[in-house]
C-alpha positions, 0 to 999 in steps of 0.5 A: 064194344058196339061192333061185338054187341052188333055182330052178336045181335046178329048171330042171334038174329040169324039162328032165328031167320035161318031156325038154326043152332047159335052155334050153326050162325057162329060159322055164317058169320063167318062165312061172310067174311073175305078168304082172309078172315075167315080162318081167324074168325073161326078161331075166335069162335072156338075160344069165344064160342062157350061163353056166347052159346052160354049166355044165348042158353041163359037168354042173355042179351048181346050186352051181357055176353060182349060184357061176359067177353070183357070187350065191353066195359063201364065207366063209372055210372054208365052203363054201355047197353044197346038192348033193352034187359030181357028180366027184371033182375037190378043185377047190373050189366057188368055183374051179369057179364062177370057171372056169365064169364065165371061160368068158365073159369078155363078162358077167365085169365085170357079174356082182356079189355082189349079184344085184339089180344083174343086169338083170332081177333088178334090176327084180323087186327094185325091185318086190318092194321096193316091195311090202314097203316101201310095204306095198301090194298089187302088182296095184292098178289102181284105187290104192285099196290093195286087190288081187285077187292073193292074195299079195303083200300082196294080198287075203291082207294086207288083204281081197280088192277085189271090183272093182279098176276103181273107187276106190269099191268096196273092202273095208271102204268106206261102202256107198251106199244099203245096197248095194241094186244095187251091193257097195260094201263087197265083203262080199258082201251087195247087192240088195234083199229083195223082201217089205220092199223094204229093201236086204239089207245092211240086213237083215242087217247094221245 
């Protein structure tokens, strides 16, 4: 709940920074986001788009819409509200977001309480799942559990991949001929020192 109503706070903010259409910071948002999740964020915005625009239309606050999206909900007598109400309406929080969602009768039957069953979210879940279940970097290409991504149990979580196209060459590995052409081991030391003719990770390292 708290993660929509920020991110929706901040489209809001954004389209007044940047005098954009909330529409128009939908797309930044987005566009922030790694490669990875950029195409499912976008695709959360095309089915999430009409209620969020449609509650910003009305002078909604982020409360109201992530209740509209039924990501946010209450317990008995507590209301889970992060800005203070824009009218002095006594209609509660959970009724507004249930008026907003009833303007759009078509993604009623979609919308759960749980929001990675919405399309888009759903997929970013998945891999943001996979991520921390599996323990292994998000950006791998060469399978060899070490990334170049800092975060997202990226070179931050295990040492950094010096090149993510060979299996070989990753943090901690055996270095090949004390590393004389090639930093098999990614610790930054290869080549050879001209005055002994011995590799520098020899030199410096054994």
């Amino acid at each position: 709940c708290l993660i929509c109503t920020l991110v929706v706070g901040v489209v809001e903010n954004l389209s007044i920074v940047y005098n954009e259409s909330i529409v128009e910071s939908l797309e930044r948002t987005c566009n922030y986001l790694p490669p990875q999740f950029k195409i499912y964020c976008k695709e959360a915005v095309e089915f999430l788009g009409p209620i969020i625009i449609d509650g910003f239309e009305k002078k909604e606050t982020p409360d109201v819409i992530c209740h509209g999206l039924k990501i946010c909900t209450d317990a008995a007598g507590h209301e889970c509200r992060l800005f203070p109400p824009r009218s002095s309406s006594r209609i509660s929080l959970a009724q507004s977001g249930s008026n907003l969602r009833d303007r759009h009768p078509e993604l009623r039957s979609l919308l759960t309480s749980t929001a990675c069953t919405i399309p888009g979210i759903k997929e970013i879940c998945r891999i943001l799942e996979n991520v921390f279940k599996s323990h292994v970097p998000l950006v791998d290409f060469d399978g060899d559990h070490f990334g170049i991504e800092q975060s997202l149990r990226g070179s931050s979580w295990r040492g950094k991949d010096c090149n993510d196209l060979s299996r070989r060459v990753r943090p901690g590995a055996r270095s090949v001929n004390g590393d004389a052409i090639v930093d098999e081991n990614c610790n930054g030391i290869f080549g050879m020192d001209s005055t002994t003719g011995r590799p520098w990770e020899e030199e410096f390292c054994n």
